[in-house]
Residue, then its C-alpha position, 0 to 999 in steps of 0.5 A: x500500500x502506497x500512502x497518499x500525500x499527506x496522509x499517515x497511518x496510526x498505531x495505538x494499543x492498550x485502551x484497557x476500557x472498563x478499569x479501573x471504574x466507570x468513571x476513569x474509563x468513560x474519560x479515557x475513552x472520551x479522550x481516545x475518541x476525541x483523538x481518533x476525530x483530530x486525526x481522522x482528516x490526515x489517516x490512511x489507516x488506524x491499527x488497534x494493537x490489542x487490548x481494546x477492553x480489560x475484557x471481552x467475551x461476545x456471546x452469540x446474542x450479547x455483547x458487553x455493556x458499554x463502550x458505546x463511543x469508542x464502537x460508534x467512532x471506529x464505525x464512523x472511521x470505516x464507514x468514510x473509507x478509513x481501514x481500521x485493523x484490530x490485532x485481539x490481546x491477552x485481555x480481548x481475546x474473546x472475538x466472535x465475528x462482531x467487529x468484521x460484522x458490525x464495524x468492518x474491522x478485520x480481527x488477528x489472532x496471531x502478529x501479521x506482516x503488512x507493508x507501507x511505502x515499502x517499508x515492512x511492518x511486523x504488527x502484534x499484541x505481543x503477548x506470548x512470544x519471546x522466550x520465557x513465561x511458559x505458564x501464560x502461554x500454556x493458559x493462553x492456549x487453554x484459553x483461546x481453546x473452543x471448549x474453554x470459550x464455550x463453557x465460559x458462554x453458557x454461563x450466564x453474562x452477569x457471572x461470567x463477566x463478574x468472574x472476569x473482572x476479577x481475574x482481571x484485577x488479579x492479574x494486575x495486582x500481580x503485574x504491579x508497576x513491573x511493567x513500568x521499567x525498562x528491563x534492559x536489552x537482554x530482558x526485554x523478551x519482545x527485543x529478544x523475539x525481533x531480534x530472532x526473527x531478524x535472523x530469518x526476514x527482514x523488517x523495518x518495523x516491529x510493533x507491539x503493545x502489551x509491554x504498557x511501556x513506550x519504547x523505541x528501540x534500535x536493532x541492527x541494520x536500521x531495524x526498529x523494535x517499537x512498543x505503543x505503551x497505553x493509554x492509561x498512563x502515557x496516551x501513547x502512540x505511533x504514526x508513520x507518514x510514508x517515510x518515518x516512523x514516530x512514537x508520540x504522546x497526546x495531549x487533548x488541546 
Protein backbone atom coordinates (compact mmCIF):
# COMPACT_ATOMS: atom_id res chain seq x y z
CA UNK A 1 0.00 0.00 0.00
CA UNK A 2 1.39 3.23 -1.19
CA UNK A 3 0.49 6.25 1.18
CA UNK A 4 -1.22 9.09 -0.42
CA UNK A 5 0.12 12.56 0.14
CA UNK A 6 -0.33 13.87 3.01
CA UNK A 7 -1.92 11.34 4.58
CA UNK A 8 -0.31 8.89 7.77
CA UNK A 9 -1.20 5.59 9.39
CA UNK A 10 -1.65 5.03 13.33
CA UNK A 11 -0.56 2.55 15.56
CA UNK A 12 -2.02 2.54 19.20
CA UNK A 13 -2.68 -0.19 21.66
CA UNK A 14 -3.99 -0.98 25.28
CA UNK A 15 -7.04 1.02 25.69
CA UNK A 16 -7.85 -1.40 28.56
CA UNK A 17 -11.81 0.30 28.65
CA UNK A 18 -13.86 -0.56 31.85
CA UNK A 19 -10.99 -0.17 34.62
CA UNK A 20 -10.35 0.70 36.87
CA UNK A 21 -14.37 2.27 37.25
CA UNK A 22 -16.64 3.51 35.02
CA UNK A 23 -15.79 6.90 35.68
CA UNK A 24 -11.98 6.66 34.60
CA UNK A 25 -12.75 4.72 31.78
CA UNK A 26 -15.55 6.79 30.47
CA UNK A 27 -12.84 9.82 30.45
CA UNK A 28 -10.00 7.75 28.61
CA UNK A 29 -12.44 6.56 26.26
CA UNK A 30 -13.52 10.34 25.56
CA UNK A 31 -10.18 11.14 25.11
CA UNK A 32 -9.38 8.30 22.64
CA UNK A 33 -12.49 9.38 20.70
CA UNK A 34 -11.59 12.74 20.62
CA UNK A 35 -8.07 11.79 19.38
CA UNK A 36 -9.32 9.43 16.91
CA UNK A 37 -11.56 12.50 15.39
CA UNK A 38 -8.46 15.23 15.27
CA UNK A 39 -6.85 12.56 13.43
CA UNK A 40 -9.14 11.07 11.06
CA UNK A 41 -8.55 14.08 8.29
CA UNK A 42 -4.86 13.05 7.69
CA UNK A 43 -5.43 8.69 8.48
CA UNK A 44 -4.76 6.20 5.82
CA UNK A 45 -5.35 3.50 8.25
CA UNK A 46 -5.56 3.12 12.12
CA UNK A 47 -4.05 -0.26 13.69
CA UNK A 48 -5.71 -1.07 17.45
CA UNK A 49 -2.72 -3.37 18.69
CA UNK A 50 -4.93 -5.27 21.34
CA UNK A 51 -6.26 -4.72 24.42
CA UNK A 52 -9.10 -2.58 23.50
CA UNK A 53 -11.11 -3.54 26.57
CA UNK A 54 -9.74 -5.09 30.17
CA UNK A 55 -12.13 -7.70 28.81
CA UNK A 56 -14.30 -9.02 26.42
CA UNK A 57 -16.22 -12.04 25.51
CA UNK A 58 -19.35 -11.95 22.75
CA UNK A 59 -21.83 -14.48 23.40
CA UNK A 60 -23.79 -15.15 20.50
CA UNK A 61 -26.83 -12.81 21.33
CA UNK A 62 -24.77 -10.37 23.53
CA UNK A 63 -22.12 -8.25 23.93
CA UNK A 64 -20.76 -6.44 26.81
CA UNK A 65 -22.44 -3.33 28.25
CA UNK A 66 -20.94 -0.09 27.31
CA UNK A 67 -18.19 1.44 25.32
CA UNK A 68 -20.64 2.79 23.08
CA UNK A 69 -18.42 5.97 21.87
CA UNK A 70 -15.40 4.35 21.22
CA UNK A 71 -17.50 1.34 18.97
CA UNK A 72 -19.53 4.07 17.43
CA UNK A 73 -16.11 6.15 16.20
CA UNK A 74 -14.38 3.12 14.83
CA UNK A 75 -17.86 2.56 12.73
CA UNK A 76 -17.88 6.13 11.54
CA UNK A 77 -13.85 5.63 10.68
CA UNK A 78 -14.74 2.67 8.13
CA UNK A 79 -17.95 3.98 7.17
CA UNK A 80 -15.91 7.24 5.29
CA UNK A 81 -13.34 4.63 3.72
CA UNK A 82 -10.97 4.72 6.64
CA UNK A 83 -9.47 0.89 7.32
CA UNK A 84 -9.17 0.33 10.93
CA UNK A 85 -7.10 -3.27 11.90
CA UNK A 86 -7.59 -4.78 15.34
CA UNK A 87 -4.97 -7.09 16.28
CA UNK A 88 -7.01 -9.29 19.85
CA UNK A 89 -4.80 -9.17 23.14
CA UNK A 90 -4.30 -11.16 26.34
CA UNK A 91 -7.43 -9.19 27.68
CA UNK A 92 -9.93 -9.18 24.19
CA UNK A 93 -9.25 -12.37 23.11
CA UNK A 94 -12.59 -13.27 23.17
CA UNK A 95 -13.79 -12.38 19.50
CA UNK A 96 -16.65 -13.91 17.56
CA UNK A 97 -17.50 -12.00 14.30
CA UNK A 98 -18.61 -8.67 15.82
CA UNK A 99 -16.07 -6.40 14.75
CA UNK A 100 -15.67 -7.55 10.87
CA UNK A 101 -19.76 -7.63 11.23
CA UNK A 102 -20.60 -4.54 12.91
CA UNK A 103 -17.84 -2.39 12.09
CA UNK A 104 -15.98 -3.90 9.15
CA UNK A 105 -12.75 -4.21 11.10
CA UNK A 106 -10.53 -7.30 10.32
CA UNK A 107 -9.60 -9.06 13.84
CA UNK A 108 -5.98 -11.21 14.20
CA UNK A 109 -5.06 -13.54 16.22
CA UNK A 110 -1.69 -14.07 15.84
CA UNK A 111 1.25 -10.82 14.56
CA UNK A 112 0.94 -10.24 10.78
CA UNK A 113 3.21 -8.57 8.27
CA UNK A 114 1.95 -5.56 6.16
CA UNK A 115 3.95 -3.33 4.16
CA UNK A 116 3.59 0.61 3.83
CA UNK A 117 5.54 2.81 1.47
CA UNK A 118 7.97 -0.06 1.07
CA UNK A 119 8.76 -0.45 4.24
CA UNK A 120 7.84 -3.91 6.30
CA UNK A 121 5.72 -3.71 9.23
CA UNK A 122 5.65 -6.74 11.84
CA UNK A 123 2.20 -5.94 13.76
CA UNK A 124 1.03 -7.97 17.01
CA UNK A 125 -0.47 -7.69 20.58
CA UNK A 126 2.87 -9.30 21.86
CA UNK A 127 1.60 -11.23 24.38
CA UNK A 128 3.24 -14.84 24.47
CA UNK A 129 6.29 -14.59 22.42
CA UNK A 130 9.88 -14.38 23.05
CA UNK A 131 11.14 -16.84 25.38
CA UNK A 132 10.00 -17.48 28.69
CA UNK A 133 6.96 -17.37 30.62
CA UNK A 134 5.76 -20.77 29.87
CA UNK A 135 2.85 -20.74 32.17
CA UNK A 136 0.98 -17.85 30.20
CA UNK A 137 1.45 -19.41 27.41
CA UNK A 138 0.06 -22.88 28.20
CA UNK A 139 -3.31 -20.69 29.69
CA UNK A 140 -3.46 -18.97 26.72
CA UNK A 141 -3.61 -21.79 24.68
CA UNK A 142 -6.30 -23.10 27.34
CA UNK A 143 -7.94 -20.20 26.99
CA UNK A 144 -8.43 -19.48 23.42
CA UNK A 145 -9.49 -23.02 23.25
CA UNK A 146 -13.37 -23.60 21.84
CA UNK A 147 -14.26 -25.93 24.83
CA UNK A 148 -12.94 -23.17 27.35
CA UNK A 149 -14.89 -20.42 25.12
CA UNK A 150 -17.75 -22.06 25.46
CA UNK A 151 -18.17 -23.43 28.85
CA UNK A 152 -17.25 -19.56 29.68
CA UNK A 153 -20.54 -18.79 27.41
CA UNK A 154 -23.10 -20.95 28.86
CA UNK A 155 -22.61 -19.01 31.87
CA UNK A 156 -24.96 -16.60 32.48
CA UNK A 157 -23.22 -12.70 31.36
CA UNK A 158 -23.73 -11.25 34.81
CA UNK A 159 -21.49 -14.23 36.08
CA UNK A 160 -19.32 -14.56 33.80
CA UNK A 161 -18.21 -11.32 33.33
CA UNK A 162 -18.14 -10.58 37.42
CA UNK A 163 -15.55 -13.73 37.20
CA UNK A 164 -13.64 -11.97 34.55
CA UNK A 165 -13.40 -8.77 36.45
CA UNK A 166 -11.94 -10.40 38.92
CA UNK A 167 -9.01 -12.34 37.48
CA UNK A 168 -8.67 -9.32 35.50
CA UNK A 169 -7.89 -7.08 38.92
CA UNK A 170 -5.52 -10.09 39.93
CA UNK A 171 -3.66 -10.49 37.04
CA UNK A 172 -2.82 -6.64 37.62
CA UNK A 173 -2.25 -6.96 41.32
CA UNK A 174 0.20 -9.49 40.16
CA UNK A 175 1.94 -7.43 37.49
CA UNK A 176 2.34 -4.33 39.70
CA UNK A 177 4.26 -1.36 38.15
CA UNK A 178 6.94 -4.15 36.60
CA UNK A 179 5.88 -3.21 33.56
CA UNK A 180 6.72 0.50 34.19
CA UNK A 181 10.50 -0.32 33.77
CA UNK A 182 12.77 -0.90 31.17
CA UNK A 183 14.45 -4.20 31.64
CA UNK A 184 17.39 -3.85 29.74
CA UNK A 185 18.26 -5.02 26.17
CA UNK A 186 18.79 -8.58 27.16
CA UNK A 187 15.34 -8.67 29.28
CA UNK A 188 13.18 -7.39 27.28
CA UNK A 189 11.51 -10.67 25.79
CA UNK A 190 9.90 -8.77 22.56
CA UNK A 191 13.51 -7.35 21.77
CA UNK A 192 14.75 -10.62 22.04
CA UNK A 193 11.82 -12.25 19.90
CA UNK A 194 12.74 -9.22 16.86
CA UNK A 195 15.67 -9.91 17.01
CA UNK A 196 15.26 -13.91 16.27
CA UNK A 197 13.02 -13.05 13.58
CA UNK A 198 15.58 -10.78 12.02
CA UNK A 199 17.78 -13.72 11.57
CA UNK A 200 15.41 -15.04 9.03
CA UNK A 201 13.35 -11.74 7.49
CA UNK A 202 13.71 -8.52 7.46
CA UNK A 203 11.67 -5.91 8.96
CA UNK A 204 11.99 -2.19 9.26
CA UNK A 205 9.30 -2.30 11.65
CA UNK A 206 8.38 -4.38 14.82
CA UNK A 207 5.40 -3.19 16.52
CA UNK A 208 3.53 -4.36 19.58
CA UNK A 209 1.87 -3.48 22.80
CA UNK A 210 1.16 -5.43 25.90
CA UNK A 211 4.64 -4.33 27.37
CA UNK A 212 2.32 -0.91 28.55
CA UNK A 213 5.78 0.84 28.48
CA UNK A 214 6.61 3.34 25.19
CA UNK A 215 9.85 2.08 23.85
CA UNK A 216 11.80 2.93 20.70
CA UNK A 217 14.31 0.71 20.45
CA UNK A 218 17.18 0.47 17.62
CA UNK A 219 18.09 -3.33 16.04
CA UNK A 220 20.63 -3.69 13.66
CA UNK A 221 20.62 -2.52 10.23
CA UNK A 222 18.32 0.49 10.74
CA UNK A 223 15.79 -2.02 12.02
CA UNK A 224 13.34 -0.73 14.93
CA UNK A 225 11.53 -2.66 17.68
CA UNK A 226 8.50 -0.02 18.59
CA UNK A 227 6.18 -0.59 21.79
CA UNK A 228 2.97 1.87 21.65
CA UNK A 229 2.67 1.93 25.67
CA UNK A 230 -1.10 2.65 26.73
CA UNK A 231 -3.02 4.78 27.19
CA UNK A 232 -3.58 4.83 30.76
CA UNK A 233 -0.68 6.10 31.57
CA UNK A 234 1.16 7.59 28.56
CA UNK A 235 -1.78 8.36 25.58
CA UNK A 236 0.66 6.90 23.76
CA UNK A 237 1.05 6.17 20.22
CA UNK A 238 3.00 5.50 16.56
CA UNK A 239 2.42 7.44 13.15
CA UNK A 240 4.15 6.60 10.08
CA UNK A 241 3.85 9.34 7.36
CA UNK A 242 5.40 7.26 4.26
CA UNK A 243 8.67 7.80 5.02
CA UNK A 244 9.36 7.51 9.09
CA UNK A 245 8.01 6.37 11.79
CA UNK A 246 7.22 8.12 15.21
CA UNK A 247 6.46 7.22 18.85
CA UNK A 248 4.30 10.35 20.22
CA UNK A 249 2.30 11.19 23.13
CA UNK A 250 -1.05 13.04 23.10
CA UNK A 251 -2.43 15.56 24.96
CA UNK A 252 -6.04 16.94 24.16
CA UNK A 253 -5.99 20.62 23.18
Amino acid sequence: MELPAGKKIYFLSDFHLGVPDHASSLEREKLIVKFLDEIKHNAAGIFIVGDLFDFWYEYKKVVPKGFVRILGKIAELTDNGIPVWFFVGNHDMWMSGYFETELGVPVYFEPKTFEFGGKKFYIGHGDGLGPGDHGYKFLKKIFRSKICRFLFGILPPYIGMGIANRLSKGSRAVTGDDDAKFLGEENEWLIIYCKELLQKEYFDYFIFGHRHLPINFSLKDGSRYINLGDWIRYNSYAVFDGQTLELKYYTAA
